[in-house]
C-alpha positions in Angstrom: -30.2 7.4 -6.1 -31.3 3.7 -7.1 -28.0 0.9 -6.6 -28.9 0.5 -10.1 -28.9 3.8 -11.6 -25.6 4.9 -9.4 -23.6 1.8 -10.9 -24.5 2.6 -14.5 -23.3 6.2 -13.8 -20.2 5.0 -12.0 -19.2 2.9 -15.2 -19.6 5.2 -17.7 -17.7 8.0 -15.8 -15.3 5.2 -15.2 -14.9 4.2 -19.3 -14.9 8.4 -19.7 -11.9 8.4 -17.6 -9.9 5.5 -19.1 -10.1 7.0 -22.7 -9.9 10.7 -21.7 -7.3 10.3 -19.3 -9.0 12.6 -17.3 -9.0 12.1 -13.4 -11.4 9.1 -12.0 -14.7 9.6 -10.9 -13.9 10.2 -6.6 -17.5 8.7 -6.4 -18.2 5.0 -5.0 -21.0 3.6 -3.0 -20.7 5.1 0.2 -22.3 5.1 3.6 -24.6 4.0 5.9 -27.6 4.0 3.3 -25.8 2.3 0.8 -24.9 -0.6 3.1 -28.5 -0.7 4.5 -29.9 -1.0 1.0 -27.3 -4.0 0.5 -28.0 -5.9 3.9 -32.3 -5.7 2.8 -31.6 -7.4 -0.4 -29.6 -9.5 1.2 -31.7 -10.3 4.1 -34.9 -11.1 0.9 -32.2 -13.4 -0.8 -31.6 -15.3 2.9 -35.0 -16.0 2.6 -35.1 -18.1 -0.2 -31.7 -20.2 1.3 -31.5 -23.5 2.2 -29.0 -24.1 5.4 -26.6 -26.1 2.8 -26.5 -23.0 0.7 -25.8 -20.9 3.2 -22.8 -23.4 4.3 -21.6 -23.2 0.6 -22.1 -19.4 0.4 -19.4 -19.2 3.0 -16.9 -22.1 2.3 -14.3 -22.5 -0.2 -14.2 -25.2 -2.6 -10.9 -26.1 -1.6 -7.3 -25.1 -3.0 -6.7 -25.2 -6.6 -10.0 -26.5 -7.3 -11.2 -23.8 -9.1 -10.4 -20.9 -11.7 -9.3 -18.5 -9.0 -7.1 -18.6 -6.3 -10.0 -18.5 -3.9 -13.8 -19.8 -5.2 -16.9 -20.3 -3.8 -19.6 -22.7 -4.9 -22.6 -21.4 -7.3 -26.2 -21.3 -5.8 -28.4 -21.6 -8.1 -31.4 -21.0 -6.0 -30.8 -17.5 -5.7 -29.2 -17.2 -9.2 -25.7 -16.2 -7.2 -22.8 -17.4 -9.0 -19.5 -19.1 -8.7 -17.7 -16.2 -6.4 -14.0 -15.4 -7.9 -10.8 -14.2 -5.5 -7.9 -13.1 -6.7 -4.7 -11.7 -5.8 -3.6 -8.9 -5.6 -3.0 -5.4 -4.6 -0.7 -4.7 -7.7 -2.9 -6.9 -10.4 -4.2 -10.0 -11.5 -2.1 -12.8 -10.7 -1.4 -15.4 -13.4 -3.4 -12.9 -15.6 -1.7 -13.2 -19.3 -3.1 -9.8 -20.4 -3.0 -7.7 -17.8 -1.0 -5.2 -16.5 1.8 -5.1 -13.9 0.9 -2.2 -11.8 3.7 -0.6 -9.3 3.4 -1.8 -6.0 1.8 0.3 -3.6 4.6 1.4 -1.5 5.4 3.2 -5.2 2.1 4.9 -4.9 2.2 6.2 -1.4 5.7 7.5 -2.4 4.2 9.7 -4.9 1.6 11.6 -1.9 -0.5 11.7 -5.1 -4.0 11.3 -4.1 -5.6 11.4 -7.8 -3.0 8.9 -9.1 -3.4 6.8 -6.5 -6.8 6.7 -6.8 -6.9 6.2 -10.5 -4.5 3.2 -10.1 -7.0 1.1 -8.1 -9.8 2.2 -10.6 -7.6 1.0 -13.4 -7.1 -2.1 -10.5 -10.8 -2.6 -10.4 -11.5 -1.8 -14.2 -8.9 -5.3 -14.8 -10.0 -7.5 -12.3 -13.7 -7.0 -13.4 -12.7 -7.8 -17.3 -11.8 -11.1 -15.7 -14.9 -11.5 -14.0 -13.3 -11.4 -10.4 -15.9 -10.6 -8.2 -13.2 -10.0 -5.0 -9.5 -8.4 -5.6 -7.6 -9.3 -2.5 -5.8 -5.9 -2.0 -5.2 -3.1 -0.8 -2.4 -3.8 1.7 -2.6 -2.2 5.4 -0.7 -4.8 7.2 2.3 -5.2 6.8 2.3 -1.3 8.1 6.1 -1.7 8.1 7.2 -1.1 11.6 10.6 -3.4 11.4 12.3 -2.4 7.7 13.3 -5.8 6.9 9.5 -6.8 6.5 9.2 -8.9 3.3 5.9 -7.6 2.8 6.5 -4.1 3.6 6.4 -3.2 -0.4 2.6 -4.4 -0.8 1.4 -1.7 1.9 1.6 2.0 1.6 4.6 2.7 4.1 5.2 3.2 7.5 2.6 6.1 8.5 -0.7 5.4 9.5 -2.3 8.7 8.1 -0.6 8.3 4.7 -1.4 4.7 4.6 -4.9 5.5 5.6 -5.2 7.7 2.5 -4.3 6.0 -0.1 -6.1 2.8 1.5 -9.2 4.9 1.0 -8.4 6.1 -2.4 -7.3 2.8 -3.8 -10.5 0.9 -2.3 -12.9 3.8 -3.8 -11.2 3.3 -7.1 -11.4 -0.2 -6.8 -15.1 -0.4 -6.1 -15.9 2.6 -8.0 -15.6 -0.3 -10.9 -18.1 -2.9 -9.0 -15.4 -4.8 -7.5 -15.5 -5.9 -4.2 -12.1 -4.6 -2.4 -10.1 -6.6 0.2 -8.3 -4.2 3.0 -6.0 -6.8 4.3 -3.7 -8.3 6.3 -6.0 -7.9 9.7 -3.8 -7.1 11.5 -0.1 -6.7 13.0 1.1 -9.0 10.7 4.6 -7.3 10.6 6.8 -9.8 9.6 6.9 -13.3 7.4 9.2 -14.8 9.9 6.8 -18.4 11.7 4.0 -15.5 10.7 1.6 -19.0 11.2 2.9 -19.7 14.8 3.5 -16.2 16.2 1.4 -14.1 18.6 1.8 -10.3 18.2 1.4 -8.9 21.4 0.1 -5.1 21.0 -1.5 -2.7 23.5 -4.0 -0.8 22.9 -3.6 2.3 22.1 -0.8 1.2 19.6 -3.0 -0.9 17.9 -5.6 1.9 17.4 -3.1 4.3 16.8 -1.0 2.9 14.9 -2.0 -0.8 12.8 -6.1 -0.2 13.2 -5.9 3.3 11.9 -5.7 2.3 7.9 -8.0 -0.3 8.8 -10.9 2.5 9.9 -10.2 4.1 6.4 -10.9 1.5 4.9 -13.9 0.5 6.6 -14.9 4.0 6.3 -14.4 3.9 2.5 -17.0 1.1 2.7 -14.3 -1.8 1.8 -16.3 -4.8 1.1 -13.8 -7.3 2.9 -11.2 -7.6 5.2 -9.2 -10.7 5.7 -7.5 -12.1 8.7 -4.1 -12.7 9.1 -1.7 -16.0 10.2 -0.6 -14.5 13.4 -2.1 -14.6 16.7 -3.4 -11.4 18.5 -2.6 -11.1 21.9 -2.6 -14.9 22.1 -5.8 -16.0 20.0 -5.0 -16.5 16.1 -6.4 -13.5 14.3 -8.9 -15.0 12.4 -10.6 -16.3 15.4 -10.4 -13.4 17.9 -13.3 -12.2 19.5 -11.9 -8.7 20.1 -10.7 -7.9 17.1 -13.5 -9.1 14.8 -16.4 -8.9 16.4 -15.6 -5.8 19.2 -13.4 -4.0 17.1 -13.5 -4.4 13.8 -17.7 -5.2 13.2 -18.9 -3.2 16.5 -16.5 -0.4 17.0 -15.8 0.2 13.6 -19.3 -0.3 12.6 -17.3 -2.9 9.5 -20.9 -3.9 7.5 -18.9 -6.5 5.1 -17.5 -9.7 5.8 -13.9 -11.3 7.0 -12.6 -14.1 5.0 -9.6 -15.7 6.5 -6.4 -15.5 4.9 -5.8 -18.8 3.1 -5.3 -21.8 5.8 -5.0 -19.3 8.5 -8.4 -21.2 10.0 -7.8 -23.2 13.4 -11.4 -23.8 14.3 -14.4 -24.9 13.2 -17.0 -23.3 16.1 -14.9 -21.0 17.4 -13.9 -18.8 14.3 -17.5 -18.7 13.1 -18.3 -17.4 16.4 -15.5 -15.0 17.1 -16.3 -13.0 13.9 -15.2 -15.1 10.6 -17.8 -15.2 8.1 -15.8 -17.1 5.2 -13.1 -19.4 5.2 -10.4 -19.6 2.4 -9.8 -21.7 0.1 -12.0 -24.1 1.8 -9.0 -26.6 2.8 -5.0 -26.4 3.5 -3.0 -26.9 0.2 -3.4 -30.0 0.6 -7.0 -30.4 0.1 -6.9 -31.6 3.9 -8.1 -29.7 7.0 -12.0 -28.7 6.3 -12.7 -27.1 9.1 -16.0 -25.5 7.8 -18.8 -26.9 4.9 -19.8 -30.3 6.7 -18.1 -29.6 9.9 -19.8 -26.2 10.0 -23.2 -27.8 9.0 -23.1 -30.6 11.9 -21.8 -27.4 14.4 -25.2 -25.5 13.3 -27.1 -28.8 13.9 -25.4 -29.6 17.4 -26.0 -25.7 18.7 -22.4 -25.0 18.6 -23.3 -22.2 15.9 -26.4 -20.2 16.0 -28.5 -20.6 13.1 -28.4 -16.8 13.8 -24.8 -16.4 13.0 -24.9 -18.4 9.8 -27.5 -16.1 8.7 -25.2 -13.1 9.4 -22.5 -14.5 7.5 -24.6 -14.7 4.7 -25.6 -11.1 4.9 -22.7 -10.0 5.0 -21.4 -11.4 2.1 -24.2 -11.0 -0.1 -24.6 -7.4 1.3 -21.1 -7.2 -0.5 -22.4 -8.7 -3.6 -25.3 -6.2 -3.6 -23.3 -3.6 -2.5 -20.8 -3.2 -5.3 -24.1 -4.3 -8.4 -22.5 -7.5 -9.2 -26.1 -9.1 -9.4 -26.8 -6.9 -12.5 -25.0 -8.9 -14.9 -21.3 -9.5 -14.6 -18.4 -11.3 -17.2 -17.6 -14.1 -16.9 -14.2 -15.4 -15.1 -11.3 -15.7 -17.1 -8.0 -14.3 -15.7 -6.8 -14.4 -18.9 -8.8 -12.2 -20.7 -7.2 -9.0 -22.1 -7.7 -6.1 -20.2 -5.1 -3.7 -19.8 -6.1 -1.0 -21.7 -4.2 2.6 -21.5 -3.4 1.6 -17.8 0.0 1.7 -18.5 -0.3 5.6 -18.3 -0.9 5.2 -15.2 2.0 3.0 -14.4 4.5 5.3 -16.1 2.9 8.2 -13.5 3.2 6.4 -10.0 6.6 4.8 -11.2 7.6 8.3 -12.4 6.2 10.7 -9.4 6.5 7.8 -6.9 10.9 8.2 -7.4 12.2 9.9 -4.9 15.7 12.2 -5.5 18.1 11.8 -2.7 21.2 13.2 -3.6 22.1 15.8 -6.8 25.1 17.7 -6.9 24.0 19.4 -10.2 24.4 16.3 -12.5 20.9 15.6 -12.9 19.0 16.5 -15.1 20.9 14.9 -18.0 21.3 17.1 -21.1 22.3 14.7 -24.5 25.8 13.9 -22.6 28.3 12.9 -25.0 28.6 8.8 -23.4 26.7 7.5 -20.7 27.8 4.0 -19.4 25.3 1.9 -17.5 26.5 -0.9 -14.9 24.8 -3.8 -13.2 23.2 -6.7 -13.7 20.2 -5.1 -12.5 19.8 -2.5 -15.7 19.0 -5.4 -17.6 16.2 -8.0 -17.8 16.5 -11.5 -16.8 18.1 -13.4 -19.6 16.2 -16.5 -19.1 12.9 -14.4 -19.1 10.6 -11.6 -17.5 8.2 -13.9 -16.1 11.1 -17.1 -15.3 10.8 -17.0 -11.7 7.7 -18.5 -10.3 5.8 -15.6 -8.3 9.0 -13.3 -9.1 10.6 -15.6 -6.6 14.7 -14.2 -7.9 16.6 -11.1 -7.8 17.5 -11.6 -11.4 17.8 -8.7 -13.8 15.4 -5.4 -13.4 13.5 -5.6 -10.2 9.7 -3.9 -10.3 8.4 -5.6 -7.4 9.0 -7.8 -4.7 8.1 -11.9 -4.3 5.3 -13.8 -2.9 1.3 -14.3 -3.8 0.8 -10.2 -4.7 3.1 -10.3 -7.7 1.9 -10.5 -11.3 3.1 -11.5 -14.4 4.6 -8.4 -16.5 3.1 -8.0 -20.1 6.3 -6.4 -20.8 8.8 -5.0 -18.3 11.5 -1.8 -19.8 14.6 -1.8 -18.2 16.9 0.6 -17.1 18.8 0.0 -19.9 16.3 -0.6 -22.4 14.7 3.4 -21.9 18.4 4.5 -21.6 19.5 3.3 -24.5 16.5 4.7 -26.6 16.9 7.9 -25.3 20.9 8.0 -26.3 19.7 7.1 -29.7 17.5 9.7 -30.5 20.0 12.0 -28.8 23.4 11.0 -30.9 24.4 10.0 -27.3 27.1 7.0 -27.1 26.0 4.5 -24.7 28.4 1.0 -23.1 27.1 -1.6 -20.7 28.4 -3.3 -18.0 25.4 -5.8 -17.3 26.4 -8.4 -14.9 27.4 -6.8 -11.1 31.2 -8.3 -10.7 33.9 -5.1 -10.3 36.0 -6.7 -13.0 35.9 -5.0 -16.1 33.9 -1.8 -14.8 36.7 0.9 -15.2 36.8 -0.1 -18.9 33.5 0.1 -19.3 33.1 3.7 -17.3 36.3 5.8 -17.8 35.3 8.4 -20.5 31.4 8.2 -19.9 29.7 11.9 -19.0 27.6 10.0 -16.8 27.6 6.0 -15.1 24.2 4.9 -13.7 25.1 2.3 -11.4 21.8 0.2 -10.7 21.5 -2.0 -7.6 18.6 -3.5 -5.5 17.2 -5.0 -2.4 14.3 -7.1 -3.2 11.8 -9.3 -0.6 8.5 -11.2 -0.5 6.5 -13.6 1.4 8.1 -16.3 3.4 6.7 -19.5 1.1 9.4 -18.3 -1.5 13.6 -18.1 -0.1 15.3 -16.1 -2.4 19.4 -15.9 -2.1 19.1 -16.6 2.1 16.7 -14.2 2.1 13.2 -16.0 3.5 10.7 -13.6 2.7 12.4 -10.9 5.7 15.3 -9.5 4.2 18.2 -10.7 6.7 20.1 -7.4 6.5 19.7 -4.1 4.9 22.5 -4.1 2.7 22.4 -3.8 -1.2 21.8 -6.9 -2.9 24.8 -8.5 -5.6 27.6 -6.4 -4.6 25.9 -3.1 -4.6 28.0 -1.2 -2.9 30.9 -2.4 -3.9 29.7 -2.1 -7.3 29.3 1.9 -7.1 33.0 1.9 -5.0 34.5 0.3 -8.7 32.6 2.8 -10.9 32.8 5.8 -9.0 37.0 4.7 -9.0 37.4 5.6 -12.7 34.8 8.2 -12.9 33.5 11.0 -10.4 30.0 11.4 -12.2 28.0 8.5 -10.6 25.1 8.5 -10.7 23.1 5.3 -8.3 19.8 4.6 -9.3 18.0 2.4 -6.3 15.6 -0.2 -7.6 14.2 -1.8 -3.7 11.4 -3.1 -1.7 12.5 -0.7 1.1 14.9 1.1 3.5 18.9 0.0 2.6 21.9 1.7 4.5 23.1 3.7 2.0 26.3 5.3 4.1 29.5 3.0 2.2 28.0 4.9 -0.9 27.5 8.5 0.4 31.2 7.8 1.5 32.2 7.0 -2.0 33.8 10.0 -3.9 32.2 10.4 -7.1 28.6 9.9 -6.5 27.5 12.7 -7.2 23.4 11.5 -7.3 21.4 9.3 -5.8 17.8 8.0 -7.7 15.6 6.1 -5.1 13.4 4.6 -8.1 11.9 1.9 -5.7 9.3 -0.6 -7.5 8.3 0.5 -10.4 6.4 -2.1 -11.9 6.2 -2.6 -15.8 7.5 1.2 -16.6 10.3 0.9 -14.7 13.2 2.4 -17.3 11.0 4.6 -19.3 9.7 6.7 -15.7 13.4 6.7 -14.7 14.3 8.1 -17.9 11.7 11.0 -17.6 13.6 11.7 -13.8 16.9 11.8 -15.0 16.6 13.7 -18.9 14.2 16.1 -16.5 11.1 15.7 -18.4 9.6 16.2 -15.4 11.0 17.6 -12.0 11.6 14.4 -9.7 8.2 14.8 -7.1 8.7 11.2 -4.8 8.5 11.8 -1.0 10.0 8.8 1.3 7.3 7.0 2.9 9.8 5.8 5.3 13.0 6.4 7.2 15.9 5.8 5.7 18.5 5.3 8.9 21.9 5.5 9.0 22.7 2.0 10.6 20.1 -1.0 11.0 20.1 -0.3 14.3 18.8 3.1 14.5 15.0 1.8 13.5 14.8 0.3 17.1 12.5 -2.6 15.4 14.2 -6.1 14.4 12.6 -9.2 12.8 12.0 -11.3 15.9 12.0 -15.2 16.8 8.9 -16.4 18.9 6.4 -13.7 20.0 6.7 -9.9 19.0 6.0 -8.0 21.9 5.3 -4.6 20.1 7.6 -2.8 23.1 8.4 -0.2 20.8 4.7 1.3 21.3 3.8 4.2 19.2 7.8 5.0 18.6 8.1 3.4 14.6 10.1 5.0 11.8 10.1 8.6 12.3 7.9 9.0 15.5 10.8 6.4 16.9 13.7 8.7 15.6 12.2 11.7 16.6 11.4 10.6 20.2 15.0 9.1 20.9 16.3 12.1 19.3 18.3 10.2 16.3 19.5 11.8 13.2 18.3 9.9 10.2 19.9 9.6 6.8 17.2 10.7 4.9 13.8 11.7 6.7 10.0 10.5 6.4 8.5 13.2 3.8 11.9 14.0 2.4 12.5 14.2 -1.2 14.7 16.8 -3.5 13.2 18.3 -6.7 15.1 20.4 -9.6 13.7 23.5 -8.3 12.8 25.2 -5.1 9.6 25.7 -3.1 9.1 28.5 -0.6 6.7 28.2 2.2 4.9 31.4 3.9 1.1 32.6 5.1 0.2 30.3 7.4 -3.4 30.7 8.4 -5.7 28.1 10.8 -9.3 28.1 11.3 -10.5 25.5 14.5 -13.7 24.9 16.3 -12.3 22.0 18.2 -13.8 21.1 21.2 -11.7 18.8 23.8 -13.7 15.8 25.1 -14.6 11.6 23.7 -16.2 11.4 20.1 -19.7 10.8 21.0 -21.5 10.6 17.6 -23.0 7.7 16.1 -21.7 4.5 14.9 -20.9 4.3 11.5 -18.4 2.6 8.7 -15.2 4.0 10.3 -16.2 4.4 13.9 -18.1 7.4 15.5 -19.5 9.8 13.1 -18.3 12.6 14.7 -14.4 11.1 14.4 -14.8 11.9 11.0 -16.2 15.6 10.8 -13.3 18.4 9.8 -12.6 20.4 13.3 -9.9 22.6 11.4 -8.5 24.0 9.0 -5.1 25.0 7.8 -4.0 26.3 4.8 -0.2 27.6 3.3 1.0 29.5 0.3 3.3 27.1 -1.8 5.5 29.4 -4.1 7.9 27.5 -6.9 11.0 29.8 -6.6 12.6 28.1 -9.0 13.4 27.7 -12.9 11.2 24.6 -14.0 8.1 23.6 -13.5 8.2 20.9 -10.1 5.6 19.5 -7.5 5.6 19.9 -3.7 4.0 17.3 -1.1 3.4 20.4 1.8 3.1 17.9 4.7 1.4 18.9 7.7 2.6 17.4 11.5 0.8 17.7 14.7 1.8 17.7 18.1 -0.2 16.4 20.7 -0.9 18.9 24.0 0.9 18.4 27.1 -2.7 16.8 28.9 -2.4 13.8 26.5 -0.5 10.7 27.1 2.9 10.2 26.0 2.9 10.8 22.7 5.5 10.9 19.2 6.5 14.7 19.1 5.0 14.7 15.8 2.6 13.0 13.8 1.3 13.2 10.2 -2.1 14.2 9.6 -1.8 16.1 6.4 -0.4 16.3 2.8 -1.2 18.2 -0.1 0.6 18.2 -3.5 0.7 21.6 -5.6 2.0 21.3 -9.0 3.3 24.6 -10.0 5.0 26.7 -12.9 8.3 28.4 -11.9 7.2 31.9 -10.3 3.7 30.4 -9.2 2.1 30.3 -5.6 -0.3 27.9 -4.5 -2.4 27.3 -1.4 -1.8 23.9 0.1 -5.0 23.1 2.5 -5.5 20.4 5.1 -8.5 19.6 6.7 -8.3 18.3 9.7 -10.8 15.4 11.5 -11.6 15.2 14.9 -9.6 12.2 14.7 -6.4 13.3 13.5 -6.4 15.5 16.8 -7.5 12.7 19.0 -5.9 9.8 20.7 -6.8 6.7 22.2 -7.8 6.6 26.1 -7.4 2.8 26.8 -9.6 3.7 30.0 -12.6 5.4 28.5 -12.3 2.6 25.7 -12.4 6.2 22.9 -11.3 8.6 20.8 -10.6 12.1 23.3 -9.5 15.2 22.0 -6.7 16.5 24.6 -7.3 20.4 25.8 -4.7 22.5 25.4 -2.4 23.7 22.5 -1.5 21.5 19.7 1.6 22.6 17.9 1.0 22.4 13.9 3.9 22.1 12.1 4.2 22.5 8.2 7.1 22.1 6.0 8.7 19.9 3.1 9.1 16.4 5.2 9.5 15.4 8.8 11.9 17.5 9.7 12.4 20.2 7.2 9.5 22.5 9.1 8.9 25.6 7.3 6.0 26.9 9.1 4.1 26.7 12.7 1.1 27.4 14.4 -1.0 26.6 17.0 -4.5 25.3 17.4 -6.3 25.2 20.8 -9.1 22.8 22.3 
């Protein structure tokens, strides 16, 4: 099929989709073919390049010297236009009518693979309305290995394989609508603590294992960017590394697009465009000082420093992007302010809804027109002084739907807890009272005869340029924010129907309010973006059964991850042993569980069956986007009968685990490399099927430099999270 033809068809089923609200279009340029096609127009357009072109085609302009937060300079030779890059992986930043998407730590907490996918469509759908040619999202780094990460909440949670996913199904979506997608941060950025001075030091089988893995989705999804984090690698800045941008990522990988630096993370003017970087952002530090590329570059290309060769590839790459995703066909014009949200807030409603996750119900929920419900915290309400009053959402003020830094977005409008509560006790004849700031004094009052309290309280974070109540970026301890817990202690005193509705950016300990009598439910809403009262009110009236998974561990002490934000160098000695794999292997009893999540009815598992033509041995196929071809062929097959044994209609995330043979290395005793999600009327069976890749039964061999399939038996495990197994099997290589 023509470029041409396949993007008109993409559109339309695109515009189809958003009016319908039928599922998106899974289609998106894809492959080896598509790329070649790409790199020949862009090898023609070369032709017709000056070297100053070329120079410009790969420098920014400089920061805040241009309409995005990251431009490049028009060429008018080639008719290539001024290139627009914006933030972020939830929206348009500083777009005025656009929507705030939930974060996507909310989307990989819904194991939804169609809602994820739909949600960067919708992504894609905005940031081409405002004529941005590059979106700089989705998130893979942070991965969240240490739970205090500010930028944990921008990724997809602490699993490789599940992060992996929905990096695939977001950048799909996104570039199903011509938009170039960014899979960043590149990588083993884990923490915002000197994130500019730091090296993280990682072997290397945990790196491929653990923090390259999403990043071989993506490349495999055909991303048409990936951008290089602040940290060092190993001792050489990311961004400038050899081995991790030209051996791994554009050689091992097979990665056909370009890397653009994150912005000011460039050290080098020779060296980075030699060790892999093909465009530098924004062009300058924020102070419109230290240009290390544009006429620096140019007199490096003059002296020999740079081959005239590896300009030239540069330029490929990037216009190979261009190509790639049709944008020289006619695009809009850039204007991050244009309206564009369309129906997408459908979309927000679902993520936020099926992304909340039900920890704790002792039959209060759902909610049936209670006579008086009383709501408490400061956090049920919207900031007084504004939704949009904190620069970059750089406060924990009012009702949290995402976290701080460069990938927040303005809200168009933002429900509260409150707000959706109170709309719902109207209509119902319910009586409703407010406690809306979060001091004990005065709770009681407020609480005593209610049917129901819903105590809100949060733990928020965000990238380290913006301090937020001590908080700089990391989160300094895993506590509740604002008196949480104390909070809950003074409601569930004069009433013992509490229910705590969790609004945070990740993991909190949660054992002062398990210990409190009274609370009798606990909501794990998370970041839920612009629908944040309106999904929690379709959880807790049970309009629909609650369908959220963790994407995370939730420990019972701070101590029990075994990861800590660190000063100087991170040395990575944890391994392969984060979040679950880590409380598995040390044999520690979580809180809550990766994969767990409660639901108002009850799912039986039975009739396992596994089909496998494995063969142990190194991949040995061809290269292509993703890595060998042959890493990415299904080697199994295992499927399970899903029953709803309950009285409403509910969804299950069956979650498949594997267990690596005895030949292998030292491996975690389990890891994800399944999920399916059955919806299903009460009394119906379904059949949950995981395919499974010759790489989700491989593992790293640091001496053959490859992907080897272990011999011997792999123990397939199947159930309803990490540790609530319903089913096993065995498959043999």
């Amino acid at each position: 099929m023509a470029l041409q033809t396949f993007f008109l068809l993409a559109a339309a089923m695109l515009a189809n989709a958003e009016t319908t609200g039928e599922k998106v279009s899974r289609q998106a340029p894809s492959g080896a073919q598509a790329w070649a096609a790409a790199h020949s127009q862009a090898a023609a357009t070369l032709a017709r390049m000056s070297q100053q072109d070329k120079i410009n085609m790969v420098t920014g302009i400089g920061w805040d010297r241009g309409p995005c937060v990251g431009n490049t300079a028009a060429i008018s030779s080639i008719n290539y236009p001024q290139i627009c890059l914006q933030d972020g992986p939830l929206g348009i930043r500083f777009g005025t009518g656009t929507t705030a998407f939930t974060p996507g730590v909310q989307a990989a907490s819904t194991w939804d693979v169609d809602l994820i996918r739909q949600r960067g469509a919708y992504l894609g759908a905005e940031a081409k309305g405002c004529g941005i040619h590059i979106l700089l999202g989705p998130v893979a780094g942070a991965l969240g290995k240490i739970p205090h990460g500010g930028r944990n909440w921008e990724g997809f949670g602490a699993d490789p394989y599940l992060a992996g996913i929905a990096m695939k199904e977001t950048i799909e979506g996104i570039q199903s609508a011509g938009v170039q997608a960014n899979a960043k941060h590149y990588i083993a950025n884990e923490q915002e603590l000197n994130r500019e001075t730091m090296s993280s030091n990682v072997d290397d089988r945990t790196q491929h294992e653990l923090y390259l893995w999403p990043f071989a989705d993506a490349v495999h999804a055909n991303v048409a960017s990936v951008m290089c984090s602040y940290n060092k690698l190993n001792g050489t800045w990311a961004c400038e590394n050899d081995k991790a941008l030209n051996q791994i990522l554009k050689k091992e990988l097979g990665f056909q697009g370009y890397v653009l630096s994150d912005w000011n993370a460039q050290h080098s003017t020779a060296l980075s465009a030699n060790s892999g970087l093909d465009m530098t952002m924004p062009g300058t530090d924020f102070n419109g000082r230290n240009v290390y590329w544009g006429p620096q570059l140019n007199n490096a290309v003059n002296a020999g420093q740079v081959q005239r060769s590896r300009l030239d590839d540069m330029c490929k790459r990037i216009l190979a992007g261009w190509y790639l995703l049709g944008q020289n066909q006619g695009y809009p014009a850039i204007n991050i302010r244009a309206n564009v949200q369309g129906n997408h807030k459908e979309n927000v409603r679902a993520v936020a809804r099926d992304g909340i996750v039900l920890l704790k119900n002792d039959g209060i929920l759902p909610l049936s027109k209670p006579r008086k419900i009383a709501v408490v915290g400061s956090h049920s309400v919207n900031n007084p002084q504004g939704i949009n009053a904190c620069v970059d959402k750089g406060c924990n003020v009012g009702t949290l739907g995402m976290g701080w830094g460069s990938g927040s977005v303005n809200y168009p409008y933002l429900v509260s807890p409150y707000d959706a509560l109170r709309t719902r006790a109207q209509a119902d004849g319910t009586q409703i009272s407010l406690h809306n700031t979060d001091s004990t004094n005065g709770v009681s009052n407020v609480v005593s005869d209610a049917d129901a309290v819903v105590v809100v309280i949060t733990a928020d974070s965000g990238e380290g340029y913006i301090t937020v109540e001590g908080h700089a970026g990391d989160r300094s301890h895993l506590d509740p924010w604002h008196n949480g817990n104390q909070l809950v202690q003074a409601a569930a005193a004069a009433n013992k129907n509490v229910i705590v509705v969790v609004h945070s950016v990740g993991q909190i300990t949660l054992e002062t309010i398990l210990n409190t009598n009274g609370v009798r439910a606990i909501v794990w809403a998370g970041l839920p973006g612009q629908e944040n009262g309106n999904a929690l009110v379709d959880v807790l009236y049970g309009l629909v059964s609650p369908s959220g998974k963790l994407p995370y561990t939730i420990g019972k002490r701070e101590s029990d991850y075994g990861t800590a934000v660190v000063r100087g160098d991170d040395n990575f000695r944890e391994g392969l042993f984060v979040d679950y794999r880590h409380f598995d292997n040390a044999r520690i009893e979580p809180r809550y569980e990766f994969g767990f999540g409660l639901s108002y009815t009850n799912f039986t598992f039975s009739d396992i069956k596994i089909t496998s033509n494995v063969k142990p041995g190194p991949a040995t196929g061809q290269t292509i986007p993703g890595g060998p071809a042959d890493l990415w062929e299904d080697v199994a097959t295992v499927t399970a009968t899903i029953t709803n044994s309950g009285a409403v209609e509910g969804a299950e995330v069956a979650q498949l685990y594997i267990g690596l043979p005895s030949s292998a290395p030292a491996s975690p005793p389990k890891q994800l490399r399944g999920f399916s999600k059955l919806k299903l009327a009460p009394g119906a069976s379904g059949t949950a099927t995981f395919n499974l890749r010759r790489r989700d039964l491989s593992y790293w061999d640091t001496r053959l430099q490859n992907w080897v399939v272990p011999s011997g038996n792999f123990v397939v495990s199947v159930g309803a999270s990490s540790r609530d197994i319903r089913l096993t099997g065995i498959i043999t290589a």
